[in-house]
C-alpha positions as CSV (number, residue, x, y, z in Angstrom):
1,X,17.9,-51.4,-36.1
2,X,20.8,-53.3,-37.2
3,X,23.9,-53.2,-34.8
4,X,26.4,-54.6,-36.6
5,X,29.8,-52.6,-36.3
6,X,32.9,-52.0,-38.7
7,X,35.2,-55.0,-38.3
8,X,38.6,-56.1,-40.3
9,X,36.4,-58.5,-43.6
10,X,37.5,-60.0,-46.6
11,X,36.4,-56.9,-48.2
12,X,38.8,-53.7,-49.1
13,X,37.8,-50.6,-46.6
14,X,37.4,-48.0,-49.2
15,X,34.0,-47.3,-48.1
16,X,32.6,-45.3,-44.5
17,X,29.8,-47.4,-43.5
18,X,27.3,-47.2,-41.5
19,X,26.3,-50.3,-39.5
20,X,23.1,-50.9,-41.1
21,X,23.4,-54.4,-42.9
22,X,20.5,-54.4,-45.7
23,X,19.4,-57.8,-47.0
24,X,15.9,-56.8,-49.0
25,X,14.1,-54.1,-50.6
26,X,10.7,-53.3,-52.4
27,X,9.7,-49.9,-53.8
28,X,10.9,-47.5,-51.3
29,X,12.0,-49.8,-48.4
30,X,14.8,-51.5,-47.9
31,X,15.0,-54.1,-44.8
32,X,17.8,-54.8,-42.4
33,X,19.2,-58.3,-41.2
34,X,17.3,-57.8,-38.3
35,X,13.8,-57.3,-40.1
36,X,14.2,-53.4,-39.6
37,X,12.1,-51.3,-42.3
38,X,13.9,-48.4,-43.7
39,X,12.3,-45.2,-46.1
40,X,14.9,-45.3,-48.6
41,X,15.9,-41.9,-49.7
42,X,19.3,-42.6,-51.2
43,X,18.1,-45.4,-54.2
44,X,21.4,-46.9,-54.4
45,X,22.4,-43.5,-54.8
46,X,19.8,-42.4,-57.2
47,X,20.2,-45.6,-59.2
48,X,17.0,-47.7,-57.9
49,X,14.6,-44.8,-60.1
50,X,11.7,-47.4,-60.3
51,X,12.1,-48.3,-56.7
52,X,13.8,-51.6,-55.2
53,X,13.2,-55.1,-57.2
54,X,10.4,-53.0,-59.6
55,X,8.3,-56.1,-60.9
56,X,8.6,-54.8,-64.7
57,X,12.1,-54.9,-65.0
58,X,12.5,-58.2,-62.9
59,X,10.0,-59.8,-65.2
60,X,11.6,-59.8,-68.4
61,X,14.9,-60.0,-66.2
62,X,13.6,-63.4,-65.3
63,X,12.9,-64.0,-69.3
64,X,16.3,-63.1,-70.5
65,X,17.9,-65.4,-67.7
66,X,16.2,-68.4,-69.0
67,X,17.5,-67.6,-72.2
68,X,21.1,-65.8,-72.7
69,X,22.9,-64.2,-69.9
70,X,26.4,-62.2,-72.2
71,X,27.3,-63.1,-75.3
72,X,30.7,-61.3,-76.7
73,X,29.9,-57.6,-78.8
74,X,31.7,-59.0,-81.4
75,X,27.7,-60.1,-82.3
76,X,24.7,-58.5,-82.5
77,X,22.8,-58.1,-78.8
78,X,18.6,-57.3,-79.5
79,X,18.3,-55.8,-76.1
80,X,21.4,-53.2,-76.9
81,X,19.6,-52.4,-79.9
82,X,16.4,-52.0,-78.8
83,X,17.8,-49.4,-75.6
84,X,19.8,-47.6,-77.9
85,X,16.7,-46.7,-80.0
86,X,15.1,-46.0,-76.7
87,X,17.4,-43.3,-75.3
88,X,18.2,-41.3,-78.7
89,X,14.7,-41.0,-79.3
90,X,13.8,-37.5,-80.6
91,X,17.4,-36.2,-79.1
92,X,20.2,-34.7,-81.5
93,X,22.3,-37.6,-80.7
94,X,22.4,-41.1,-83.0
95,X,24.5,-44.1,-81.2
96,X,25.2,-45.0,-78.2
97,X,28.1,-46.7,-76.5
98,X,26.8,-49.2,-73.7
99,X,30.0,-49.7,-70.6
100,X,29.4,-50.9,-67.0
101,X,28.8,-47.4,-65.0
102,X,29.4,-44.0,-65.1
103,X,32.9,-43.7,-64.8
104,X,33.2,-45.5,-67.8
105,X,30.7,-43.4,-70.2
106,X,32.9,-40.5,-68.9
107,X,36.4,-42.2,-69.9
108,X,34.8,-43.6,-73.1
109,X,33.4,-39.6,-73.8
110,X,36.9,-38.4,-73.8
111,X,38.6,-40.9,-75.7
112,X,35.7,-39.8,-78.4
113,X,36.9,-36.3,-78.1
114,X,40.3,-36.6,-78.5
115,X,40.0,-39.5,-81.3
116,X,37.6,-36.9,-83.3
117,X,40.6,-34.2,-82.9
118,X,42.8,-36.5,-84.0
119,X,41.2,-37.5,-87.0
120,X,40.7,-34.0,-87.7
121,X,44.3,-33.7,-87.2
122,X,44.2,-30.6,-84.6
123,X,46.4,-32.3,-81.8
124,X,47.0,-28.9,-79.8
125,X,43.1,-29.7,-79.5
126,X,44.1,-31.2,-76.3
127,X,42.2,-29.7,-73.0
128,X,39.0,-30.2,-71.9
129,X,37.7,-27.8,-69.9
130,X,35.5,-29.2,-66.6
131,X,34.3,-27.4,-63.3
132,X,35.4,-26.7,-59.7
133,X,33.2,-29.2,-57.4
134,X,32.7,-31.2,-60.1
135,X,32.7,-35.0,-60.2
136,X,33.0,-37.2,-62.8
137,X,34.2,-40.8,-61.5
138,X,37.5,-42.2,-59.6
139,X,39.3,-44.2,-62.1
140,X,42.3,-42.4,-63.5
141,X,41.4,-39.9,-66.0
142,X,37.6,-39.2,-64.6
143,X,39.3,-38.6,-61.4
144,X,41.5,-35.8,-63.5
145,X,38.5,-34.6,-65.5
146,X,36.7,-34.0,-61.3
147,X,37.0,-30.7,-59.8
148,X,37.6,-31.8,-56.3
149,X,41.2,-31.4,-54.5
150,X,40.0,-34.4,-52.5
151,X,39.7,-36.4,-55.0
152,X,43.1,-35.8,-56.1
153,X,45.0,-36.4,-53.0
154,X,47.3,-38.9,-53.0
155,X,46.8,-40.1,-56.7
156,X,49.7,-37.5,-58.4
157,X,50.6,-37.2,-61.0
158,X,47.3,-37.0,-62.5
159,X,46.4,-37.6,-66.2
160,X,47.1,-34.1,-67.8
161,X,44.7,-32.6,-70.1
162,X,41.9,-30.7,-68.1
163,X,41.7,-27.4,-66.8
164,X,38.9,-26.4,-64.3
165,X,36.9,-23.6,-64.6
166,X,34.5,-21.9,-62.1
167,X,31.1,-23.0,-62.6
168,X,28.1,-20.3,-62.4
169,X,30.5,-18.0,-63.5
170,X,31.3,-16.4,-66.6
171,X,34.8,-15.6,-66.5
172,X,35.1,-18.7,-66.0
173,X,34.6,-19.2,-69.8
174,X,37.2,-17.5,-71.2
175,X,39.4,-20.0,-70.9
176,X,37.2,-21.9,-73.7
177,X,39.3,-21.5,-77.4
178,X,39.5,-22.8,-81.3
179,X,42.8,-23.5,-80.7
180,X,43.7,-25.5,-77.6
181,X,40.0,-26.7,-76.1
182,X,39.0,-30.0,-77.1
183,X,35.3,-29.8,-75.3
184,X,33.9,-28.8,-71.9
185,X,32.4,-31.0,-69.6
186,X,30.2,-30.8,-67.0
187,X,27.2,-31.9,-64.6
188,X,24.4,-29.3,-65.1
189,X,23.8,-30.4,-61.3
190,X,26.4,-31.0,-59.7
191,X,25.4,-34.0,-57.7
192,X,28.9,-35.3,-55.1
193,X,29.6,-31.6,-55.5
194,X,27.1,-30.2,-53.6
195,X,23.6,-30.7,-55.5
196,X,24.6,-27.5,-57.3
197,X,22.4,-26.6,-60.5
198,X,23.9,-24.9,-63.1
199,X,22.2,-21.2,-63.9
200,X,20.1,-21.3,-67.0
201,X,21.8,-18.0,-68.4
202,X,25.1,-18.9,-67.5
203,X,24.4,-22.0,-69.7
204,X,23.5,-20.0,-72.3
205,X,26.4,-18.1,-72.2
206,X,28.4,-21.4,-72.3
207,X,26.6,-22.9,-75.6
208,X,27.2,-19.6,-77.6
209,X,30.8,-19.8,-76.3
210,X,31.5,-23.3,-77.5
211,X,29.4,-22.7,-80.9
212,X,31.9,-19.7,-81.3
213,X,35.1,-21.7,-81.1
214,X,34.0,-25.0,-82.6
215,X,34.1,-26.3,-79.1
216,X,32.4,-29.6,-78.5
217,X,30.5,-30.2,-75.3
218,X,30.0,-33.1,-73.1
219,X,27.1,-33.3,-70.0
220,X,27.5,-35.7,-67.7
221,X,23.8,-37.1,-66.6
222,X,25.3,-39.9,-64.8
223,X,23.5,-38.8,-61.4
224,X,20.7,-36.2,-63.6
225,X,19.7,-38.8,-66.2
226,X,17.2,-41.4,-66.2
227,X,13.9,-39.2,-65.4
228,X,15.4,-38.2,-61.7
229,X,14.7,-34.2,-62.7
230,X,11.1,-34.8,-64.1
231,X,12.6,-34.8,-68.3
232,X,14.4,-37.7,-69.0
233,X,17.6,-36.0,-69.5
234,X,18.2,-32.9,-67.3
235,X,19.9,-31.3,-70.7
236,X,16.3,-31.2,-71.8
237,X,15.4,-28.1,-69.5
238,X,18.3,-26.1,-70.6
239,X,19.3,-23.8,-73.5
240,X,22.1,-26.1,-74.4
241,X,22.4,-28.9,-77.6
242,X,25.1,-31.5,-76.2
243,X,27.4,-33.1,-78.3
244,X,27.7,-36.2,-76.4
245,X,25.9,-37.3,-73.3
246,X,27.2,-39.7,-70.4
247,X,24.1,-42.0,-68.5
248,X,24.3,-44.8,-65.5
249,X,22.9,-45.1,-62.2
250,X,19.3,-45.2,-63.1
251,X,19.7,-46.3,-66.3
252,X,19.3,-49.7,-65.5
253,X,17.4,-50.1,-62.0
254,X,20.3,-51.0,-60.3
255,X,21.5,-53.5,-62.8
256,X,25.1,-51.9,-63.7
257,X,25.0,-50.3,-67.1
258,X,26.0,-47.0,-68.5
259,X,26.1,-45.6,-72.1
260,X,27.8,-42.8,-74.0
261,X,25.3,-41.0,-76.5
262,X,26.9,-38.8,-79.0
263,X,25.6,-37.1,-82.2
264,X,26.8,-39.0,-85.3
265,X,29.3,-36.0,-86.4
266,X,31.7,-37.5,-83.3
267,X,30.1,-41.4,-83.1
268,X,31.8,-41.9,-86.4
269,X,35.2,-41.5,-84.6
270,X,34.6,-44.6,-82.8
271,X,35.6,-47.3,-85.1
272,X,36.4,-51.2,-84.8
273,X,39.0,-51.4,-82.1
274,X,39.2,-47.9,-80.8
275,X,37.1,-48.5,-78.1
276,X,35.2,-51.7,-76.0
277,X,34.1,-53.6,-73.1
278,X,33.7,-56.9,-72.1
279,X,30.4,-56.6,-70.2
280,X,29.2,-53.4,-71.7
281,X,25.6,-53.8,-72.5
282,X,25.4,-57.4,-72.5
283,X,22.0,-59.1,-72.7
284,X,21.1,-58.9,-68.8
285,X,22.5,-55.2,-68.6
286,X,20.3,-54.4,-72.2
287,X,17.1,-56.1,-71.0
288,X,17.2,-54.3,-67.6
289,X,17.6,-51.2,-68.7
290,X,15.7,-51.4,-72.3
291,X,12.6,-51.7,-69.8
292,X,13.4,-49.3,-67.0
293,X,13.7,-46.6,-69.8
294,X,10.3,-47.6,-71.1
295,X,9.1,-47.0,-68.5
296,X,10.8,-44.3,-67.4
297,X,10.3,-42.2,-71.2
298,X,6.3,-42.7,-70.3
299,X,4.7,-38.9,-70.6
300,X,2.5,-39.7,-67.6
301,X,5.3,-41.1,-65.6
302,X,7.4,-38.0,-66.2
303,X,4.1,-35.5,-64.7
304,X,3.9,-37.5,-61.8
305,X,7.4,-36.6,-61.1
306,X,7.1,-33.1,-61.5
307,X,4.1,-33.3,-59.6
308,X,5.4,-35.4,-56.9
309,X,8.9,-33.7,-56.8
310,X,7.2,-30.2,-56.5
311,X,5.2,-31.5,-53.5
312,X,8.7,-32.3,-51.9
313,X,10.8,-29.6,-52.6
314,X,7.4,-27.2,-51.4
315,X,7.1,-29.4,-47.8
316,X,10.9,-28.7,-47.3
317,X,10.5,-24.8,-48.6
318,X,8.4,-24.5,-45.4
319,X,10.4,-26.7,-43.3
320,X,13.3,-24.3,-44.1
321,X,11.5,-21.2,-42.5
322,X,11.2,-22.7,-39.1
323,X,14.4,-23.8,-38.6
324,X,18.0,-22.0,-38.9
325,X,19.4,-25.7,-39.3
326,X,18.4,-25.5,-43.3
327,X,20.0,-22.5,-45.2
328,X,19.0,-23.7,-48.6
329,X,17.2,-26.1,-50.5
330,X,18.3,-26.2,-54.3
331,X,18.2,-29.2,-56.8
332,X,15.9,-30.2,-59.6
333,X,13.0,-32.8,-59.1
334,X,14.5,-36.0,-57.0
335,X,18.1,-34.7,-56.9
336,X,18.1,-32.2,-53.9
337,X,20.7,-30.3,-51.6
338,X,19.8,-29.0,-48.4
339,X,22.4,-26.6,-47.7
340,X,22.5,-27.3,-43.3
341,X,24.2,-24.8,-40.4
342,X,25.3,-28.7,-39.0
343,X,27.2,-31.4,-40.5
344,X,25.4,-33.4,-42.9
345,X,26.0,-36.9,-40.8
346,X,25.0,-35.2,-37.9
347,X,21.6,-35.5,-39.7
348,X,22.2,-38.6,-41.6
349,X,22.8,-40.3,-38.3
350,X,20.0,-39.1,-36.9
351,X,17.6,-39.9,-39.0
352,X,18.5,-43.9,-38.9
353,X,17.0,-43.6,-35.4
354,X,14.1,-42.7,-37.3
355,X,14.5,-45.4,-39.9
356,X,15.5,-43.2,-42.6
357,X,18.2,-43.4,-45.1
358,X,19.8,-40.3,-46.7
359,X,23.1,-39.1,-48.4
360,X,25.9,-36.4,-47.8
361,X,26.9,-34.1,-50.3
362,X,29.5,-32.6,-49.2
363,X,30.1,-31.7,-45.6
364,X,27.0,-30.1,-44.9
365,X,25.1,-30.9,-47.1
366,X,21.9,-33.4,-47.2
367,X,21.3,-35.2,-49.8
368,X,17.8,-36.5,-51.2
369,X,17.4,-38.7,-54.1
370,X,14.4,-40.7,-53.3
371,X,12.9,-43.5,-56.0
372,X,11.2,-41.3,-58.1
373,X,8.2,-43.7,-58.1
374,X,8.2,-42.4,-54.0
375,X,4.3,-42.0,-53.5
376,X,2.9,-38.7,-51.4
377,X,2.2,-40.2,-48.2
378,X,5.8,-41.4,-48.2
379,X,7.2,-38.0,-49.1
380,X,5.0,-36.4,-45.7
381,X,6.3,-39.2,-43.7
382,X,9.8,-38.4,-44.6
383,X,9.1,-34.9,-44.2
384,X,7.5,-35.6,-40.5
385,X,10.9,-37.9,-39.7
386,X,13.2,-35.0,-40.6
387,X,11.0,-32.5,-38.8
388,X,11.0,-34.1,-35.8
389,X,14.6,-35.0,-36.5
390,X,15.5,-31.2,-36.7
391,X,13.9,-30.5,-33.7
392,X,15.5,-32.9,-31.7
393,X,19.2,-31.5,-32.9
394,X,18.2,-27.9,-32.2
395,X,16.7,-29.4,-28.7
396,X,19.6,-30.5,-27.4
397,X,19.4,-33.9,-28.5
398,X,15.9,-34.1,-26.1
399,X,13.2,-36.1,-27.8
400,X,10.3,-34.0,-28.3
């Protein structure tokens, strides 16, 4: 195992880490300085979908490097072309907007929603409703739009305009109105948040509710998207026809990409100048992610999630009955939450000893977002690492 420790770099300490130093990866391993192997069940924090350095995507990566690397969008990009096509296949939404990550598809959504108000000429059309334990990115406005207190603190005044709501919950709908609610927006799982899925009749509830008051709404699948829930958009197992969609992470196997789909009743809003980026989709970004979604969008690669998910969630179903350390496990295929009696890096630690990486969701919370091309006999020996893991912490900290 790696031992190098926290010390004062060259690099800005906005980050906790752990001293593991990680040089390579392939599929589901990633490798220390040191030569340490590590079961990768973070993904970049699930952003590596197809596993680490997938050959596919580094194949025609390799092609488009030999021939453009970014070009300005003033001029037509193939590979943006080509992806776009790709991810509003047989969805009710037209165009996309390609940025650099998540963040960004969430700023560029709401700049959508207020432009179409605008245009529309309803400016008391001016809050958009989100969720408590949301999250939504950390650059000014996102940081507004996320439910979190923590995520405020020390950042006031924050950008006005959003009003949070309890999620799961139906009162907290009535806020939603024709006459001040530009859109709601919200994670139907709420990943930072606690791996939180949102309840299929509460969803319901919330679609009528919008289609009532003209209310436009806006699902973030930054941390949902890109297959990780066994459809390639988690909106796609829900009651619920989204104006506009946000995507990153796994959009582009850990190339940095993300995209703004909308349907073309708010795309039109988005005219010459009202909205760009530099880097957004450029050729390397495009070809990256073109393929990864190709692959992704494969019928067969979808079951094998679902299948392989399922055998995961089931191993950690039983897991839970043996031990008081797990009081729930929730999530939808590779995005899951177990709920623990401990702190979450009580575990996280832990498991390093064990050479297995995982995330926190919240203080005691696990997270588990594991490639989703993870193959059986790595799920069991994940699932014998945190058993033995478990174990150990209710031991005493004794070995068994």
């Amino acid at each position: 195992m790696s031992t190098q420790t926290s010390q004062t770099t060259a690099v800005m300490n906005t980050y906790g880490r752990f001293p593991i130093t990680l040089v390579s990866g392939k599929g589901s391993y990633v490798y220390t300085d040191d030569g340490t192997r590590y079961l990768d069940f973070t993904a970049g924090i699930a952003t590596c979908n197809l596993g680490h350095t997938p050959e596919a995507v580094k194949d025609a990566l390799h092609k488009q490097i030999d021939t453009l690397w970014h070009v300005s969008n003033l001029y037509t990009i193939p590979a943006q072309n080509k992806l776009a096509s790709l991810l509003t296949e047989n969805l009710p939404l037209d165009q996309v907007f390609f940025c650099n990550s998540g963040a960004e598809a969430n700023e560029a959504a709401i700049k959508l929603v207020k432009k179409y108000w605008f245009d529309h000429g309803e400016h008391s059309r001016n809050t958009i409703v989100t969720f408590t334990q949301s999250f939504h990115g950390r650059t000014g406005t996102t940081m507004a739009a996320t439910g979190q207190e923590k995520i405020h603190q020390g950042f006031t005044p924050l950008t006005p305009g959003f009003h949070y709501a309890p999620f799961n919950d139906d009162k907290g709908l009535d806020v939603i109105n024709k006459d001040t609610t530009a859109a709601v927006m919200l994670e139907l799982i709420q990943g930072e948040g606690g791996v939180i899925p949102a309840q299929r009749a509460w969803i319901e509830k919330l679609q009528q509710t919008c289609n009532a008051n003209q209310v436009p709404i806006l699902i973030d699948e930054v941390q949902s998207g890109a297959g990780r829930t066994g459809t390639f958009f988690a909106f796609e197992q829900y009651p619920v026809s989204p104006d506009i969609v946000t995507s990153a992470k796994g959009l582009g196997s850990g190339f940095p990409i993300g995209a703004m789909l909308a349907s073309k009743t708010f795309a039109d809003h988005f005219t010459p100048g009202s909205h760009g980026s530099t880097f957004g989709g450029n050729p390397l970004a495009a070809t990256a992610a073109a393929e990864t979604v190709s692959i992704i969008r494969n019928p067969e690669f979808l079951e094998q999630v679902k299948q392989n998910s399922e055998t995961l969630k089931k191993a950690l179903q039983r897991l839970q009955t043996k031990t008081d350390l797990i009081k729930e496990v929730r999530g939808k295929g590779f995005l899951i939450g177990l709920e623990l009696t401990v702190e979450a890096t009580e575990l996280i630690r832990a498991l390093h000893t064990r050479q297995i990486l995982t995330l926190p969701a919240g203080p005691n919370v696990l997270r588990l977002v594991p490639p989703l091309t993870v193959t059986e006999k790595e799920i069991m020996t994940f699932i014998t690492g945190l058993t033995e893991t478990i174990n150990e912490i209710e031991n005493g900290g004794n070995k068994s």
